[in-house]
Each structure stands twice: as structure tokens, then as C-alpha cells.
N, C-alpha and C positions, 0 to 999 in steps of 0.2 A: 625528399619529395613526400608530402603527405598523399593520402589516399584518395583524397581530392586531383588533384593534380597526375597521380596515376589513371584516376578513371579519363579522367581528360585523354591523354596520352592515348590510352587502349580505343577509346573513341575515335581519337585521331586517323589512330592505323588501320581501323575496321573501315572506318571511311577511304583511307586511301587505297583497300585491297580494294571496294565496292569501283571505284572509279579507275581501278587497273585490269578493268574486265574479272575482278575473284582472282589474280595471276598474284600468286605466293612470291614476292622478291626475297632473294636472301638478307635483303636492306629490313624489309618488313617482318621475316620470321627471327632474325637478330631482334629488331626490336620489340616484339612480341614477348620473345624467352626475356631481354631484361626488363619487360615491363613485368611480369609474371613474377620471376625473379622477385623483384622492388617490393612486388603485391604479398608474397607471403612473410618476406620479409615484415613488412609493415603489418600482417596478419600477426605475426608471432609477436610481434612487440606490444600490438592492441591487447591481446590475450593474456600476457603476461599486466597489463596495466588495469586491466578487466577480471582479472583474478585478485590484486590486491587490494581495490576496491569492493570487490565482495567479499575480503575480510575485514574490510574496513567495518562495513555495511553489519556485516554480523557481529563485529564488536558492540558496535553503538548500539545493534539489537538489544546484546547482550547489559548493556550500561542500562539502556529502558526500563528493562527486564528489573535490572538489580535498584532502580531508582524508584519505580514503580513499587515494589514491593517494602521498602523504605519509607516511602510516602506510605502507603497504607498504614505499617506499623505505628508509625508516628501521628496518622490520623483517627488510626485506634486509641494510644496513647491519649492524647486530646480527650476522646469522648468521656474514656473510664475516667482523668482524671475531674472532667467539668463534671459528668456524673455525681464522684466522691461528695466534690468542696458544692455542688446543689444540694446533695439530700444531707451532706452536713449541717447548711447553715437552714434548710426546711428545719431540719431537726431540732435546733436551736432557737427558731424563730428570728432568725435573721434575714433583713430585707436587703442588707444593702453594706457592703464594706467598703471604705474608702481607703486609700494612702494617698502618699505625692504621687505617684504615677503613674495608680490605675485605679479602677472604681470596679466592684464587682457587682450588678442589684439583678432585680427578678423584673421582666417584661411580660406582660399579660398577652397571650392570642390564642386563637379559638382554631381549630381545626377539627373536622368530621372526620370520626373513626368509622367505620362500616363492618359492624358486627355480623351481620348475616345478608349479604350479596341479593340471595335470591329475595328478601322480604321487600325489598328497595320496587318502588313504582316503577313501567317502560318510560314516564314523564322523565326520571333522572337517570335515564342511561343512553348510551351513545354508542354507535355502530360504527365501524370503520372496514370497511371492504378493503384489501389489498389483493391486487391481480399483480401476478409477476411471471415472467414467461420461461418455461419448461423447457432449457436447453437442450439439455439431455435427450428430452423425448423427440424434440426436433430431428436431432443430431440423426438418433435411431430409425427415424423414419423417413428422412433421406438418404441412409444408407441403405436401407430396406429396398429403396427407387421410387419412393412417393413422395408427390408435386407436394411443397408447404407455402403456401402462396404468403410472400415477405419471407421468406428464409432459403438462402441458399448454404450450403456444403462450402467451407475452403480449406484449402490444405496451405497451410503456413510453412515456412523456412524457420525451423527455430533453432539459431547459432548454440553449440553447446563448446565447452571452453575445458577440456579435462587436465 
């Protein structure tokens, strides 16, 4: 029985107490204890399949972690090496190398470096407001007992799995 079908079940019997006047049967408390029963059962098993996935999870963190840092190195790799064979063939006066199955040459583009920030006109700069809202402060001040109009206090269930 999944846990679906147990919650059915305990729904079931709260319903049939509700309609036997609240009168506890020994029919009903049997089925109660093996519903209960079935329910941690089925907790233990969740938990156990709930923990292997969160080492799953912290593996693959971990692979991220180690791919990531791989990527970097190698896209370090890349720059020093195009650096090198650029200011080599600068140095030589070379524009342009060819073989069968790749060509290396120089592309002209222009981009603006900004040597001194403040010297720059208000004409070429730009303003970006970001408002983002003060959880914490919220938090502390309905705990306090003060009204935050659009913010209410909830206390959550949060399943821990040891």
C-alpha cells in the first residue's frame, strides 16, 4: 500500500468514527493501529530512499564542483595559450596562418576602455534602483507583535530525516 492509499484508508476510518456518534470500535482501533502501523513503515522506507538521494544529490554537487573547476583550468589554459601564439605572431608581423584545417588571422574591433569613471558625463551613465524586501527585518518585527501589512509569520513542518 503506498502512502496515498494509506491516507485514504485513515480518512476512511475518521469518517466512519465521525458517523458512529465518535464510539471507538475495536473494528476501528484495529484498523487504526494497522493503518499507523503500514504509515511508519512506509515513513521508514521513504527516509531510507530520501537519504540515498541526498547522497546522490551531494555526489553530483560534488562532480559540479570538480567539472567546474576543470572547465575553468582549461579555459585558463585557452587564454594563456591564444595570448602566447597572438603576441608571437604581433611580434613577427604576422597576420594570418593558414594549414588544411584551420586558419589563424587578426579581426579588428573597437571597444571603450573607461580610464577614470568619475571624468565620464551624467549624459553616459545609467542608474539602476533595486528594492528587494527585508525578510529578516519583517520576521523580527512580527515577532516583536507588530502589524506588517502583506506579511504574515508562519511556522512550517520541516521533515528532518537523521
Amino acid at each position: 500500500m503506498n502512502l496515498y492509499q494509506i491516507q485514504q484508508q485513515y480518512l476512511h476510518i475518521a469518517s466512519e468514527l465521525c458517523s458512529n456518534d465518535g464510539e471507538l470500535t475495536q473494528e476501528l482501533n484495529d484498523a487504526l493501529v494497522i493503518n499507523e502501523t503500514e504509515l511508519k513503515e512506509k515513513a521508514v522506507n521513504y527516509g531510507y530512499v530520501i537519504k540515498q538521494l541526498g547522497h546522490e544529490v551531494n555526489a553530483v554537487n560534488e562532480e559540479i564542483k570538480r567539472l567546474t573547476e576543470l572547465k575553468k583550468r582549461n579555459e585558463k589554459a585557452i587564454e594563456r595559450m591564444e595570448t602566447a601564439i597572438s603576441n608571437a605572431m604581433q611580434l613577427y608581423g604576422i597576420e594570418k596562418v593558414d594549414s588544411s584545417f584551420l586558419k589563424l588571422s587578426f579581426r579588428k574591433s573597437e571597444s571603450v576602455e573607461v580610464i577614470n569613471e568619475e571624468q565620464i558625463s551624467m549624459q553616459f551613465k545609467k542608474y539602476k534602483e533595486v528594492v528587494s524586501i527585508d525578510k529578516i527585518s519583517i520576521k523580527d518585527a512580527l515577532k516583536r507583535g507588530e502589524v506588517v501589512e502583506g506579511a504574515i509569520l508562519v511556522t512550517n513542518q520541516n521533515l528532518q530525516i537523521k
